[in-house]
N, C-alpha and C positions, 0 to 999 in steps of 0.2 A: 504494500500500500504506500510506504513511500516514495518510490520511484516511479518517476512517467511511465505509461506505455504507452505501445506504438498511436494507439490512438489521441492520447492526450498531447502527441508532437503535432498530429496531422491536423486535431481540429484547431491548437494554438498556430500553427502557420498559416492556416484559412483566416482565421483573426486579424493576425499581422498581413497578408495580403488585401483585404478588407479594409482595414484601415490606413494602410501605407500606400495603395496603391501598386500594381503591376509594374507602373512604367519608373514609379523612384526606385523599388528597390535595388536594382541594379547599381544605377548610381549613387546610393548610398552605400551599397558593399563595397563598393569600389574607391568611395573616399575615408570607407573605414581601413582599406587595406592599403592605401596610401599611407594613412596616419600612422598605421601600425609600423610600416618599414621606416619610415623619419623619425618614430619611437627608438626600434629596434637599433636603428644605425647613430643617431644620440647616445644611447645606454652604450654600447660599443665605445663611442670616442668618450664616453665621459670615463668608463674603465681603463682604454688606454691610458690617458691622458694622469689618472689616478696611479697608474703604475709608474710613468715617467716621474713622477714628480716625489712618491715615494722613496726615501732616503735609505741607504744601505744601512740594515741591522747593525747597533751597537748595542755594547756590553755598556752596565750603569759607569763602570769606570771612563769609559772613551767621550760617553756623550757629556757635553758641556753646559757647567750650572746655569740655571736659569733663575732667574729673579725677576717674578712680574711684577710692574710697576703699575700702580689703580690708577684709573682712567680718572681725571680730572674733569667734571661734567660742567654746564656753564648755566646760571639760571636764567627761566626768560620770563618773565613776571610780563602777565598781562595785558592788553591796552588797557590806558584808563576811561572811564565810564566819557570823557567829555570825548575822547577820539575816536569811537566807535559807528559815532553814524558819521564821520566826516572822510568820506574817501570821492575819486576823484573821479567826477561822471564821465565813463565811455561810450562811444558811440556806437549804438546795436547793429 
């Protein structure tokens, strides 16, 4: 009872042809298989590119101390209540 059978494919593709229409589907499959290979070939260079840049294994003795230094953040305090409606009219 959990899994489809043949019949619950055939009457949900009647559905999806019903409501998508004959003539998209096609070009629908076909810009989902577009998608997929500009997916696939991205994850590819993004792997390579992960490997090039990946530095050769060292032992704790070789690699070099690190001391992070905290981010120094800058405050922006709000406009004040009289500059808020004064901005400068542009033309639509």
């Amino acid at each position: 009872m959990g899994s489809l059978s043949p019949w619950h494919w055939a009457i949900l593709a009647v559905v999806v042809v019903l409501l998508f229409g004959a003539k998209k589907l096609p070009d629908a499959a076909r810009s989902l298989g577009k998608s997929m290979r500009i997916f696939k070939s991205e994850m590819r260079e993004m792997q390579t590119e992960n490997k090039d840049q990946t530095p050769s294994l060292q032992t704790p003795s070789e690699s070099p101390a690190v001391n992070p230094q905290p981010v120094q953040s800058e405050r922006v305090d709000p406009p004040k209540a009289s500059e808020q409606g004064h901005h400068e009219a542009r033309p639509a």
